[in-house]
N, C-alpha and C positions, 0 to 999 in steps of 0.2 A: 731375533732382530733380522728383519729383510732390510738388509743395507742394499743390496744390489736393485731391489724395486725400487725402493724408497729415491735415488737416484737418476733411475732412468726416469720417476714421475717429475721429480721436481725439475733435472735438467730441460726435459722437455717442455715444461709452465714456464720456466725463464727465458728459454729461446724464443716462445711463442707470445709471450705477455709483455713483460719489461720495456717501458719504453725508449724509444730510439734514441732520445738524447743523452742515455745513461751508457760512455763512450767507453764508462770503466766499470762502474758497480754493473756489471751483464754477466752471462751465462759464462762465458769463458772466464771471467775473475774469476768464479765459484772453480769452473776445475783447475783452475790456476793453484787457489790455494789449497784445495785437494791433494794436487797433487804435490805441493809441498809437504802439506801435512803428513801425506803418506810417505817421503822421504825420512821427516822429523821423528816420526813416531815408530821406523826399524831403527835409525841411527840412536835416540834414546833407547832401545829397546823397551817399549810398552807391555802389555799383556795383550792377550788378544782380545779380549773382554775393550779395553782400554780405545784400543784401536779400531772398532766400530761405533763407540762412543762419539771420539774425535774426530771421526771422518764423517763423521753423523751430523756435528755440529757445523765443519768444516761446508759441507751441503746446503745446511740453513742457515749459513751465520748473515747471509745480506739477501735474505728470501725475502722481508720484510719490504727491500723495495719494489714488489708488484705491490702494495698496499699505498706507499709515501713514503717522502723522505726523509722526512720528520721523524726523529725517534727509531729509526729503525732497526736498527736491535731488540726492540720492545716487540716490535710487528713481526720481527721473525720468529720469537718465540712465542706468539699468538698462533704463527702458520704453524710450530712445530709441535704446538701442541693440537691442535684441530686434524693434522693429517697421520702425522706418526702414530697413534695408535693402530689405523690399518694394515702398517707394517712391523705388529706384533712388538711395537715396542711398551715395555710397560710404564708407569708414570714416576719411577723413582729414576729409569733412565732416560723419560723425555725431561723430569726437572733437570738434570743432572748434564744433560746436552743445553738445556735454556743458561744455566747457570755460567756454563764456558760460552756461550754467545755472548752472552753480557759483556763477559770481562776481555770483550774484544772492542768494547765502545772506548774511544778517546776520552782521556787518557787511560789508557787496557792498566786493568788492575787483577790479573790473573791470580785461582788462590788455592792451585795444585799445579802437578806438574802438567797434566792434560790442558789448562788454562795458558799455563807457556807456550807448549806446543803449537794451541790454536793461534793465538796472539799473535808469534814469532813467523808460522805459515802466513795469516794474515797481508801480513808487513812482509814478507819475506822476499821479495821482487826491491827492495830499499837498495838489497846488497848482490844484486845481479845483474847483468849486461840490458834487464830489459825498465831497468830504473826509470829511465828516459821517456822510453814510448808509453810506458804505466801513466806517469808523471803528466803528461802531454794529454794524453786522454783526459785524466780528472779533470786537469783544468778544464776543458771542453765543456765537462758536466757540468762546474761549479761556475762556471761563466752562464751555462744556460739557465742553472737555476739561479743564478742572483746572490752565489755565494761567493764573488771574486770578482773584482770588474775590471782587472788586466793584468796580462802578463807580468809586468814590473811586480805587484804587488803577489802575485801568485809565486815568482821566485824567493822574494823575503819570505814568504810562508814555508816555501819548501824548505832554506836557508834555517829556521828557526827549528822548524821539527826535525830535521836532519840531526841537527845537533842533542837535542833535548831526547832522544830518541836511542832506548837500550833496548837489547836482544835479551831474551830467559834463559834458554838452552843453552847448553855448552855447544853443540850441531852448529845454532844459527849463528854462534858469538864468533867461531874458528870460519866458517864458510861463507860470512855477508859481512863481519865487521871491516875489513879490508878494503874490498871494494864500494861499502858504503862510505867510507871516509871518503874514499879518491871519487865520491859522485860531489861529497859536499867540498869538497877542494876548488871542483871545476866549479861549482857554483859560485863559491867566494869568488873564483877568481875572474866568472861572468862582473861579480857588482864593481870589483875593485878595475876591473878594464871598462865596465860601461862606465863609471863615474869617471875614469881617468880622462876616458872618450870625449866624455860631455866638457868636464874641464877644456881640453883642448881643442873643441867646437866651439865656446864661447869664447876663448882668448881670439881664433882665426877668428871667429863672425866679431869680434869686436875691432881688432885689427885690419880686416877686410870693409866693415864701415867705416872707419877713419879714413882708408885709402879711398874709397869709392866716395866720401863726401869731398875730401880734400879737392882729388879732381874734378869732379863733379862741379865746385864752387868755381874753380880755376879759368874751366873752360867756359862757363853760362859770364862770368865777368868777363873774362877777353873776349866773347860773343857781343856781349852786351856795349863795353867801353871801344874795343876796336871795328866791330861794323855799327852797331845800330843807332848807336849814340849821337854821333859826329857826325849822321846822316839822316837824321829825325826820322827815324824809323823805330815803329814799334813790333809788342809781340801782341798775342792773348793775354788773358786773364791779370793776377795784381802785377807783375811785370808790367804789362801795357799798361795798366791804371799809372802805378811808377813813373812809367817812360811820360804818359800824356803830363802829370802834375811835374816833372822834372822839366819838358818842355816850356809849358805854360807859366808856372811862377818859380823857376829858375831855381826849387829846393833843392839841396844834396840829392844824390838818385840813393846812394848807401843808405841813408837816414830815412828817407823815404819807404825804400823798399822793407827796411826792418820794420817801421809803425806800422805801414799796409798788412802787414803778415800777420803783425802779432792777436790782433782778432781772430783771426781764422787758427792760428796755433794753438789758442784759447778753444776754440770748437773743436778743434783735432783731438786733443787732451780728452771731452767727454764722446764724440763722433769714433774716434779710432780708435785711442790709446793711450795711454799715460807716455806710454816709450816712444812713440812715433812722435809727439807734440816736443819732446825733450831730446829729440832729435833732431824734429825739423828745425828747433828755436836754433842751437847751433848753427845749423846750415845757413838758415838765412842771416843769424850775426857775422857769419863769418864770411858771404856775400857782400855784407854792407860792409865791412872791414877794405875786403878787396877793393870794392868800388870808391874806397877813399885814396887808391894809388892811382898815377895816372897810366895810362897807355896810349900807343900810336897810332894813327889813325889805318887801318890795314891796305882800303881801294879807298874809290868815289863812284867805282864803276856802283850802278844803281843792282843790277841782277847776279852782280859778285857780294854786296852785300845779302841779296835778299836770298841766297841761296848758303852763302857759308856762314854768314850769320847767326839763320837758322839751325844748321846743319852743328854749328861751335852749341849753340844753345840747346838743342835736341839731346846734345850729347853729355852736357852738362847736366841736365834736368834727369835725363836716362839715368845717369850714374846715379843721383842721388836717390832715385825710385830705386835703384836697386839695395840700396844702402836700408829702405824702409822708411824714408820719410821725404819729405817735398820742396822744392825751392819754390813754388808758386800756390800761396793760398787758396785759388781758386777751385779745385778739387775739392778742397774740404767743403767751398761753402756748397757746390753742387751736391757733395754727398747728404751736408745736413740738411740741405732744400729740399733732395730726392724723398727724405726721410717723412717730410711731411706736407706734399706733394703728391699728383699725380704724373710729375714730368718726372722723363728719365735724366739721368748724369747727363749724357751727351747734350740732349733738350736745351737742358740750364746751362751749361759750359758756351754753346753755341748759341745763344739769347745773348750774353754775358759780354761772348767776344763780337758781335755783329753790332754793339750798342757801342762796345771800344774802338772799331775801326769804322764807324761811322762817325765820331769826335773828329777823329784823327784823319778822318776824308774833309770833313768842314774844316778844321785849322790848318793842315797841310796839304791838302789839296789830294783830287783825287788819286793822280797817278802816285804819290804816295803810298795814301791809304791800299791802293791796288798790290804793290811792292810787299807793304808791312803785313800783306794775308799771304803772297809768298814765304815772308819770311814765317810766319804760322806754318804754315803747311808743311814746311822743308823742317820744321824744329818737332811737328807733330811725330810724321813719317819718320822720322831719327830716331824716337824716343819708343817708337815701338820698336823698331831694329834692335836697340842699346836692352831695353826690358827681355822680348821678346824673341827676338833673332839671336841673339848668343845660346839660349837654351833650345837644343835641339831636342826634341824628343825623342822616345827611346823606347821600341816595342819591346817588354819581355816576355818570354814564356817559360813556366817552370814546371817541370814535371817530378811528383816527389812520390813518395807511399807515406809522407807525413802531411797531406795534402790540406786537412781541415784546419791545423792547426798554422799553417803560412795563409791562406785565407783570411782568415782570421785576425794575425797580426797586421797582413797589408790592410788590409779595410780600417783596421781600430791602431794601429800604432801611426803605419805612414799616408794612412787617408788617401790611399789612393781605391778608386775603381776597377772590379776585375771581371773579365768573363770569366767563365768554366767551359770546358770540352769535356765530351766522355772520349775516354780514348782508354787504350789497353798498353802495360807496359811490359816490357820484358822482350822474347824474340832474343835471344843472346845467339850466338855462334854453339853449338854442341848443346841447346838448350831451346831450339828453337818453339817445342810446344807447348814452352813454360812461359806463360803469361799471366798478367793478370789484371782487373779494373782498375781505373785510377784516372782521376780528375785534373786534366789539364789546364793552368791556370795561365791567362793573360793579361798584362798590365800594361799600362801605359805610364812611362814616370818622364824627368828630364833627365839629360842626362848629371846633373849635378847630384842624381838623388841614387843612382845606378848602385853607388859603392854602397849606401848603407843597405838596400836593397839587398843586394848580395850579401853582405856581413850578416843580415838576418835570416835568410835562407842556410848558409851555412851554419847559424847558430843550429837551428832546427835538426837539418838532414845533410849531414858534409858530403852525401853521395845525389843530391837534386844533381839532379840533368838542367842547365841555366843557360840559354841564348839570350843572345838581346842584338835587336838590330834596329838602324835610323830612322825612323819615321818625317818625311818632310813638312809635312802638315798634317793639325789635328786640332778639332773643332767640337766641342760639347764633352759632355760627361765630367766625370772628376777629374780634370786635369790644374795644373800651376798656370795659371793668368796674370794678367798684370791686377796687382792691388788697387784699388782706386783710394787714393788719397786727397 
């Protein structure tokens, strides 16, 4: 047997052939588990006979994937058997090599000691410092071929085999069972802090809606009862619809403003969301609630209402957008117009409110109507401030040597957009001509989203190199916008 040819020909066809998205099954796994095998097979002490066997198999056990990935074990013992006879092996020890690549296919059912050995090599990285980056790679593979479609679900996998998952050798059982418990420890105790996580995300974002509608209603009724009201002044959209039929035939404005919605809350529900419409109905009940109490009149000054008015209503409206749903129906119905139309949101919104303050120029006169589009304006300009000026944006850049796989997760977990640099890391003090490639990644997130951002880098690489600095304005790409509702 030429083991040493046999070697240098196949390491060489795997570095040269295999393709690129194979981050784990590639040439370096093969001497990876070689080189276990060759620790497993002195520490059992083998035969020498034994031991070219093993290492034989060890070489072809994932040869199979320059053919496909399908089956491959099958395909390695196709290549093992088509090439190894040029390296003098005969055909009772290439069955005999096929036979131990077999019983490395999931679930490994090895059925000599040689079979262990290979198995155990195999798997053998389960119960060693390089678990992780092993682990990280495959996913990569089994994302590209369609065998995993995310991280979460790729951790239960791991979680499931970890557990379910024995060593043969006395070697591997003393030297990986150890530190392969304390890999599946950290794992549990990833799901049981991500769920804790989640739990405590949903309580705040539930609690955090309460307080953002509550005000939110507070301020758009003291907008509404203490300037606009007392001063026949209106807004946009079903507000101004409201305010004009509250004018006109003297109906509650509360009772009003709840029937004008509930159409459009009704279109939210199939337009938006189940949760946004069961949201908004809230807000707006609990708007028309408000406006059954009275309030005092604030000015009379004409441009004291039409600016803090607004600015009370901007503020009101802003909160509840931020909250996820809408005090003013009129969004919705632009969105579901847009939808089958060729006019944009703004278009509709702006037909909408020029046909309302046209009304309200004929009944109350123009300088009125002049006022009530101040008062629009100063409540628009608010609402973007309240949505969009609290979230500051936030350049980050992170440089890792686990670089594909945070990629990755920012793009398919937190949806954001990234560039890449090539750049070189390393340069250390007493180490200065030790460098190496590596892909610099930049993001653009708010700053609300910064923590989890980092909480997942960390999961990855606890040594990424992570800046992040203010960005004052940022316009296109993936970034958080205002929802149109």
């Amino acid at each position: 047997m030429k083991y040493k040819e046999a070697y240098d020909f196949l390491t060489q066809k795997l570095e040269q052939e295999l393709p690129s998205y194979l981050t784990y099954h590639n040439a370096e796994h093969t001497k990876e588990v070689i080189r276990a095998a060759e620790h497993l097979v002195h520490s059992e002490k083998s035969s020498h006979h034994d031991i070219e066997i093993i290492l034989t198999a060890a070489l072809f056990h994932d040869s199979g994937f320059l053919e496909g990935t399908t089956d491959h074990e099958e395909l390695s013992c196709q290549i093992a058997r088509a090439h190894l006879v040029k390296f003098d092996y005969s055909q009772e020890q290439i069955e005999k090599i096929c036979e131990l690549i077999m019983a490395t296919k999931l679930p490994q059912t090895p059925g000599d000691k040689g079979g262990e050995i290979l198995c155990d090599a195999d798997l053998y990285y389960l119960g060693t410092d390089k678990y992780f980056f092993n682990a990280e790679n495959l996913f990569l593979e089994m994302k590209e071929m369609g065998a995993v479609s995310n991280w979460k679900e790729w951790e239960e996998r791991q979680r499931v085999f970890l557990s379910s998952h024995k060593y043969f050798t006395e070697t591997a059982k003393r030297e990986c069972n150890i530190k392969k418990d304390q890999h599946l420890s950290k794992l549990n105790s990833r799901k049981q802090e991500s769920s804790q996580e989640k739990k405590t995300i949903k309580k705040y974002t539930l609690l955090q809606d309460i307080f953002l509608i509550t005000f939110g209603v507070l301020f758009a009724s003291f907008a509404l009862k203490g300037f606009l009201v007392p001063n026949n002044f209106i807004d946009g959209g079903i507000s101004g619809m409201s305010l004009l039929l509250h004018k006109l035939y003297h109906f509650n404005l509360g009772i009003i403003i709840i029937v004008a919605n509930l159409p459009f809350i009704v279109m939210g529900y199939f337009t938006v969301s189940h949760k946004f419409a069961y949201k908004t109905f809230f807000c707006v009940l609990l708007l028309g609630i408000c406006l059954f109490f009275p309030y005092p009149a604030i000015t009379s000054d004409k441009l004291l209402i039409s600016i803090f008015g607004g600015f009370f209503l901007g503020i009101g409206i802003g909160l509840t957008m931020r909250a996820g749903c809408a005090l003013d129906g009129i969004d919705v119905l632009a969105l579901y117009t847009w939808k089958r139309t060729s006019f944009t949101v703004t278009e509709i919104i702006l037909a909408i409110n020029v046909l309302i303050f046209s009304i309200a120029a004929f009944q109350f006169g123009i300088e009125s109507a002049l006022y009530s589009m101040l008062t629009f304006f100063t409540a628009s300009k608010t609402i973007d401030y309240v949505v969009e000026g609290l979230e500051a944006y936030t350049g980050v850049t992170i440089i890792s040597a686990h670089s594909e796989l945070i990629k990755h997760r920012l793009v398919n977990e937190l949806g954001r957009g990234i560039t890449v640099y090539k750049g070189e890391r390393g340069f250390l003090p007493g180490k200065f001509e030790i460098s190496n490639k590596t892909d610099i990644i930049f993001t653009v997130i708010t700053r609300l989203e910064l923590r989890k951002l980092k909480n997942l880098v960390q999961e990855i690489d606890p040594n990424a190199f992570v800046f992040a600095n203010t960005i004052k304005d940022a316009s296109g790409g993936i970034i958080k916008r205002r929802h149109i509702h």
